[in-house]
C-alpha positions as CSV (number, residue, x, y, z in Angstrom):
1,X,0.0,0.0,0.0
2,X,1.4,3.3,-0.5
3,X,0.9,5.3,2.7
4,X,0.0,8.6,4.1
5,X,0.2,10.5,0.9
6,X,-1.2,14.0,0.8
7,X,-0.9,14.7,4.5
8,X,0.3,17.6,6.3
9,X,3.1,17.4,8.7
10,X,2.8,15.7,12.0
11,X,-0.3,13.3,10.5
12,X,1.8,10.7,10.8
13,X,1.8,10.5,14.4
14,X,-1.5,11.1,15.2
15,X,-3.3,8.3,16.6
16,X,-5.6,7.8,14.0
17,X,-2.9,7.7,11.6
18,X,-1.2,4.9,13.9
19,X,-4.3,2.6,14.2
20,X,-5.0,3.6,10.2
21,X,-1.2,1.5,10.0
22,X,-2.7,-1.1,11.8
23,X,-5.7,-1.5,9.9
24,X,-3.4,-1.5,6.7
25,X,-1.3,-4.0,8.5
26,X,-4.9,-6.4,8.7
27,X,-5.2,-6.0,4.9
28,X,-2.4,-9.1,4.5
29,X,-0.5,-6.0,2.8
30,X,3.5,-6.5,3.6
31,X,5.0,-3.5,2.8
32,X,3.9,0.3,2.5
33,X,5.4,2.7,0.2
34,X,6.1,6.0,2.3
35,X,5.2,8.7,0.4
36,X,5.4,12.5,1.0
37,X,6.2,15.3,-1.3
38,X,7.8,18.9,-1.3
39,X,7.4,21.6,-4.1
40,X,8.8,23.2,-6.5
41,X,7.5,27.1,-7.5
42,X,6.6,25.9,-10.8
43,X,7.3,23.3,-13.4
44,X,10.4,25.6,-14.8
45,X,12.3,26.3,-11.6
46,X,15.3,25.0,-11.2
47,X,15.5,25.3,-7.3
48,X,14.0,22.6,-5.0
49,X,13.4,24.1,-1.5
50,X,12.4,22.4,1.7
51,X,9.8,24.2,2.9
52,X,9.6,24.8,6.7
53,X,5.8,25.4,7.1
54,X,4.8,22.5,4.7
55,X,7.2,19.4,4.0
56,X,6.8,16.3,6.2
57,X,10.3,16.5,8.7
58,X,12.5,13.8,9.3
59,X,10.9,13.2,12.9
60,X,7.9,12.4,10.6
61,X,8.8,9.9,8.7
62,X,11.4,8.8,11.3
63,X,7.9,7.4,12.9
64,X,5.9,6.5,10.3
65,X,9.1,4.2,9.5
66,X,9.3,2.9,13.4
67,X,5.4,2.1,13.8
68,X,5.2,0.7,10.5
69,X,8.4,-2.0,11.4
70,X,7.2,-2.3,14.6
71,X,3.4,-3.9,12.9
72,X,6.1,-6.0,11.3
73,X,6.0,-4.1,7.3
74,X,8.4,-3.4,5.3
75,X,9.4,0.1,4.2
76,X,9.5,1.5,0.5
77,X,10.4,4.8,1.3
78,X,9.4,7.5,-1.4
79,X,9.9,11.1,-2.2
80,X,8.0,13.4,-4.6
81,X,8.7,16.6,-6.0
82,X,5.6,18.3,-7.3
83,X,4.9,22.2,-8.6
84,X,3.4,24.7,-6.9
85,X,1.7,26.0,-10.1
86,X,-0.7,23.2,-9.6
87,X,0.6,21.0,-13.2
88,X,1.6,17.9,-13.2
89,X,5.4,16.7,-12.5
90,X,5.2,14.9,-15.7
91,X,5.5,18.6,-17.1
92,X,8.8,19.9,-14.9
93,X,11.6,20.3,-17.7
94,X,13.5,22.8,-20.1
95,X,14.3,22.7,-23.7
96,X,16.7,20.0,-24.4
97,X,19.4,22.4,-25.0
98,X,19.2,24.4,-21.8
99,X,21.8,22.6,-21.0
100,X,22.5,24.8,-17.5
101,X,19.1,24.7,-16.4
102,X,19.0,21.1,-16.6
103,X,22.4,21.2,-15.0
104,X,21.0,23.3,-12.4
105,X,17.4,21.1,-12.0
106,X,19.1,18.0,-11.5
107,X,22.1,19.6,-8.9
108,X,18.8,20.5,-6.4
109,X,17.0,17.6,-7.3
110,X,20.0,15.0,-6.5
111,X,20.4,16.9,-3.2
112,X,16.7,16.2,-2.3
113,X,16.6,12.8,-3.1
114,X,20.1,12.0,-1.9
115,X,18.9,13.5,1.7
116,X,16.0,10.8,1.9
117,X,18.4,8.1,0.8
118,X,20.2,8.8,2.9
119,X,17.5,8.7,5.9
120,X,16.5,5.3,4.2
121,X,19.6,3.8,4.9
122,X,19.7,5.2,8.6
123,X,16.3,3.4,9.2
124,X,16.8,0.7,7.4
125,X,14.0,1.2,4.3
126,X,13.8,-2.1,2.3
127,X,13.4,0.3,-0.3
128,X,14.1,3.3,-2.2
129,X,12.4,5.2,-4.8
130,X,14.3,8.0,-6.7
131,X,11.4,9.5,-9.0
132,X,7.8,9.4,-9.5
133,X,6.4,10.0,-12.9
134,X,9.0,12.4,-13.9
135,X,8.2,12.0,-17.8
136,X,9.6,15.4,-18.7
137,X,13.3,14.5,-17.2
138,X,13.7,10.6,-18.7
139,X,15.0,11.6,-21.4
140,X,17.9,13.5,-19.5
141,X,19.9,9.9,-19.4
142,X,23.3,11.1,-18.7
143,X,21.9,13.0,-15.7
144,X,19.6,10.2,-14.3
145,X,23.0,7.8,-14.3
146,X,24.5,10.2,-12.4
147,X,21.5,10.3,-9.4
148,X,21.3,7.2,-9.6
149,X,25.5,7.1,-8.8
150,X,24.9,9.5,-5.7
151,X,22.3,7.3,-4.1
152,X,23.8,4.2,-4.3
153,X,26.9,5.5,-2.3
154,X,24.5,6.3,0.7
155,X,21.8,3.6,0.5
156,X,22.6,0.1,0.5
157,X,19.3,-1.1,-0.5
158,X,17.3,-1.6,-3.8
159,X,16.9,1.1,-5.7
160,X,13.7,1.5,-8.0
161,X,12.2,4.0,-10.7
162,X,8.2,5.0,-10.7
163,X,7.5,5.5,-14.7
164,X,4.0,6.6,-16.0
165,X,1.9,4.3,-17.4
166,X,2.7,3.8,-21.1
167,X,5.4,5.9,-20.7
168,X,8.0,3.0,-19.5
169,X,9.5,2.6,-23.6
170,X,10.8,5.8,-23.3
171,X,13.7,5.3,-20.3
172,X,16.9,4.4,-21.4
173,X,18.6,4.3,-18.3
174,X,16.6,1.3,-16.5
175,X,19.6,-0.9,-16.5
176,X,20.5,1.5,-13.8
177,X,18.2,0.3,-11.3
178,X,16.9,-2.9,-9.3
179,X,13.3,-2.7,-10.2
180,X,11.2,-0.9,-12.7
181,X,8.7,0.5,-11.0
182,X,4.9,2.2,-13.1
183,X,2.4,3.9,-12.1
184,X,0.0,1.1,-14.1
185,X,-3.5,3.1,-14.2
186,X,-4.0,1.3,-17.5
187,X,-7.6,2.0,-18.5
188,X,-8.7,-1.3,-18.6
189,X,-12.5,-0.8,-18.4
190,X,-14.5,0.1,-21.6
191,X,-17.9,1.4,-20.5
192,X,-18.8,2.2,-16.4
193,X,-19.6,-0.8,-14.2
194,X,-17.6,-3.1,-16.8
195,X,-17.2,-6.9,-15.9
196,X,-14.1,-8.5,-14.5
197,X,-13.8,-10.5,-17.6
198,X,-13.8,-7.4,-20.2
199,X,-11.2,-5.8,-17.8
200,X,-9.0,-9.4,-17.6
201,X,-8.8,-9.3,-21.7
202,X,-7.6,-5.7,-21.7
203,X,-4.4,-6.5,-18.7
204,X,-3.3,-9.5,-21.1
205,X,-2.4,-6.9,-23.5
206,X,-0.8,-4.6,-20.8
207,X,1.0,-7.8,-19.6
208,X,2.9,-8.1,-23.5
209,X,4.3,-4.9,-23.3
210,X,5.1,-4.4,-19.3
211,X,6.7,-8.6,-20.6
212,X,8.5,-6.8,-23.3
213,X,10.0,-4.3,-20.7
214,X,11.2,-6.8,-18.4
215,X,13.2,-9.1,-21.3
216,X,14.2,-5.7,-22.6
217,X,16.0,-4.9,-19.3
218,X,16.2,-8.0,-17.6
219,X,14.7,-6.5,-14.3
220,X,11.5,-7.4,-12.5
221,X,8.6,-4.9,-12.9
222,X,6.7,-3.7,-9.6
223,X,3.5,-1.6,-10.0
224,X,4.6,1.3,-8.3
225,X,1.0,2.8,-7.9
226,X,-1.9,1.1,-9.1
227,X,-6.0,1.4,-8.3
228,X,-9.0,2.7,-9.2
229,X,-11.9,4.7,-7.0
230,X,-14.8,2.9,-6.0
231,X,-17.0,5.5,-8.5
232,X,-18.7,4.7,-12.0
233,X,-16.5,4.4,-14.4
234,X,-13.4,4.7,-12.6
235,X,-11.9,1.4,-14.4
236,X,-11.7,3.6,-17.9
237,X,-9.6,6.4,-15.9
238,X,-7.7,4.5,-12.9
239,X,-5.8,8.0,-12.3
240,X,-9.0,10.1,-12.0
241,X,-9.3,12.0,-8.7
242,X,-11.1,14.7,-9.9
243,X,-14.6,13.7,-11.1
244,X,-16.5,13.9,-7.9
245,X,-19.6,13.7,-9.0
246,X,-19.6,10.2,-10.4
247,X,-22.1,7.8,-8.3
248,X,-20.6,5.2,-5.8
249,X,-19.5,2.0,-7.1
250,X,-17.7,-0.6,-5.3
251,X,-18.2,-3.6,-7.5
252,X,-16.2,-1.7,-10.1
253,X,-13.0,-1.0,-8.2
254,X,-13.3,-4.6,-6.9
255,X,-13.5,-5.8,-10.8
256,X,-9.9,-4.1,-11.0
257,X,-8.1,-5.7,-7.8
258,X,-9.7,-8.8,-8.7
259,X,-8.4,-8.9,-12.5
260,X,-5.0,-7.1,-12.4
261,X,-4.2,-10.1,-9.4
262,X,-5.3,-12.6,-11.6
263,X,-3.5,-11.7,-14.6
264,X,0.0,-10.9,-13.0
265,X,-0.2,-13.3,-9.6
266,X,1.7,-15.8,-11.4
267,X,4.5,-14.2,-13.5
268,X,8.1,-14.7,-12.5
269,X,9.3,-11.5,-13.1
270,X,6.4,-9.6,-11.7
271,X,7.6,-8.1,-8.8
272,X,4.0,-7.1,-7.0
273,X,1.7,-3.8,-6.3
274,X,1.8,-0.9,-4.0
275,X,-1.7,-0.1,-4.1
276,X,-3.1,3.5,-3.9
277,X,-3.3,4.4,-1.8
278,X,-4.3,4.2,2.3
279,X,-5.0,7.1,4.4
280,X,-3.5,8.1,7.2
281,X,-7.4,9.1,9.1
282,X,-9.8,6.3,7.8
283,X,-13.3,7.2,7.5
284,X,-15.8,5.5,10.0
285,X,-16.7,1.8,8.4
286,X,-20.0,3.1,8.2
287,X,-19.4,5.7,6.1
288,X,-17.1,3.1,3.6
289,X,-20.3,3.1,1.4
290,X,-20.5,6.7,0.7
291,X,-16.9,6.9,0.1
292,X,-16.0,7.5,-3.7
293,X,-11.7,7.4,-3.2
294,X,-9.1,5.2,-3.5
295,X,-9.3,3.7,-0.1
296,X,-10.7,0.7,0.5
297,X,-10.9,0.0,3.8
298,X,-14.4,-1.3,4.5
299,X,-15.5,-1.8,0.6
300,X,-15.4,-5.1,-1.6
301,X,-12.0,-4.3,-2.8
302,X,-10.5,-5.2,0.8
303,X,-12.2,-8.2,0.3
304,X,-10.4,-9.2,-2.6
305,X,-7.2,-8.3,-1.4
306,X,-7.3,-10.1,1.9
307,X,-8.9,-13.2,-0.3
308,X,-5.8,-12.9,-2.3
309,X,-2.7,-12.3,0.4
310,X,-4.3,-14.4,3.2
311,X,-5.8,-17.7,1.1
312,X,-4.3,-17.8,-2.2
């Protein structure tokens, strides 16, 4: 499960968000990806700051990491730039030949991610994450070798990518790392409240290409991030978090569990799923059925996965 994303500082060591960790722990789920995020001003600055009113501290995630060992998971530990203009980080970049602000980009950006590495390694993360769906910068090869250089002298552990979903062909440099991670919100439904099986048919075709990218690079594939809302029609737009006025529906976002498990379970070189995501405050169970997010605490999708990682 990725964890605790989108939450201000100090929710991590709230009590709700400890017996939220617990609750994830029930799922049969064995490790959570940690994942917080600073900013950027906007998707041309070359200047990453941390900012003191807004970015999770170390203390944070010092105890995030502590209580989520302690429930006896294993740590993926993840950091995110994103921009304060409100686009995507799929859009931060320059011109290819601006060659000094890309010089200057990745000088801040190696000193953010090379900070966290190196708290990984202090607390022992099982994982480490260098990027998240940074589709803009791939192509910078030369200069994603060179991250990946400064993190491996301060972490120890594996070292993994987050590409975007149908995005992964265009990274040349994934011979650098131990997994290759996606974001896989492949839309695999084709009209709302679609069936398991129509949603099965469309993953076999996923599974030839994200195939094809592991012989490629010999490396085992992880879905970095991967669900869908329990909301009409969410299958045909896994990433959508916007459309709140779509009506409630669970069966749907169990249809997705139930089919990407069933179509990758098996696979050698298929690494697993950090699922998107868990929050650190859970709604009441009651109110699981009025709940139109990713979560699925309380909602047919739980029941799939603890089927899954508790009986089969």
């Amino acid at each position: 499960m990725t964890y605790g994303w989108d939450s201000s500082r100090g929710a991590y060591r709230t009590p709700g968000a400890v017996e939220s960790l617990t609750k994830l722990k029930e799922t049969g789920s064995e490790w959570i990806a940690l994942s917080f995020y600073t900013y950027q001003n906007t998707i041309f600055s070359t200047d990453i700051p941390f900012d003191y009113g807004f970015t999770m501290t170390d203390s944070d995630i010092m105890f995030a990491v502590k209580k989520a060992k302690e429930l006896g998971l294993k740590v993926c530990l993840k950091p995110v730039v994103n921009s304060k203009d409100g686009l995507w980080r799929a859009r931060i970049g320059f011109p290819e030949e601006a060659y000094d602000y890309w010089a200057q980009w990745f000088e801040s950006y190696t000193n953010f991610v090379v900070h966290y590495a190196e708290l990984a390694e202090d607390l022992e993360c099982e994982m480490f994450c260098i990027g998240c769906e940074m589709v803009g910068t791939e192509a910078q090869t030369e200069h994603w070798i060179k991250v990946v250089e400064r993190v491996r002298k301060v972490y120890s552990g594996p070292v993994i990518y987050n590409a975007n979903h149908g995005k992964e062909d265009g990274i040349e440099w994934f011979d650098q790392v131990d997994l290759i991670g996606t974001s896989a919100y492949y839309p695999v439904g084709e009209k709302p409240g679609d069936s398991e099986e129509t949603m099965l048919k469309n993953w076999e075709k996923v599974k030839g290409r994200i195939e094809n990218l592991h012989k490629k690079f010999n490396k085992p594939i992880l879905f970095m991030e991967i669900g869908c809302r329990s909301a009409e029609g969410c299958a045909m737009m896994p990433w959508d978090f916007e459309h709140r006025d779509l009506p409630f529906n669970e069966e749907e976002q169990a249809n997705f569990y139930s089919s990407v498990m069933k179509t990758f379970w098996d696979e050698p070189w298929f690494a697993g799923f950090f699922w998107w995501d868990w929050s650190t405050e859970l709604y009441p169970l009651e109110e699981a059925k009025n709940n139109r997010g990713f979560d699925i605490y309380g909602k047919k999708a739980e029941a799939v996965l603890k089927d899954w990682y508790f009986n089969k």
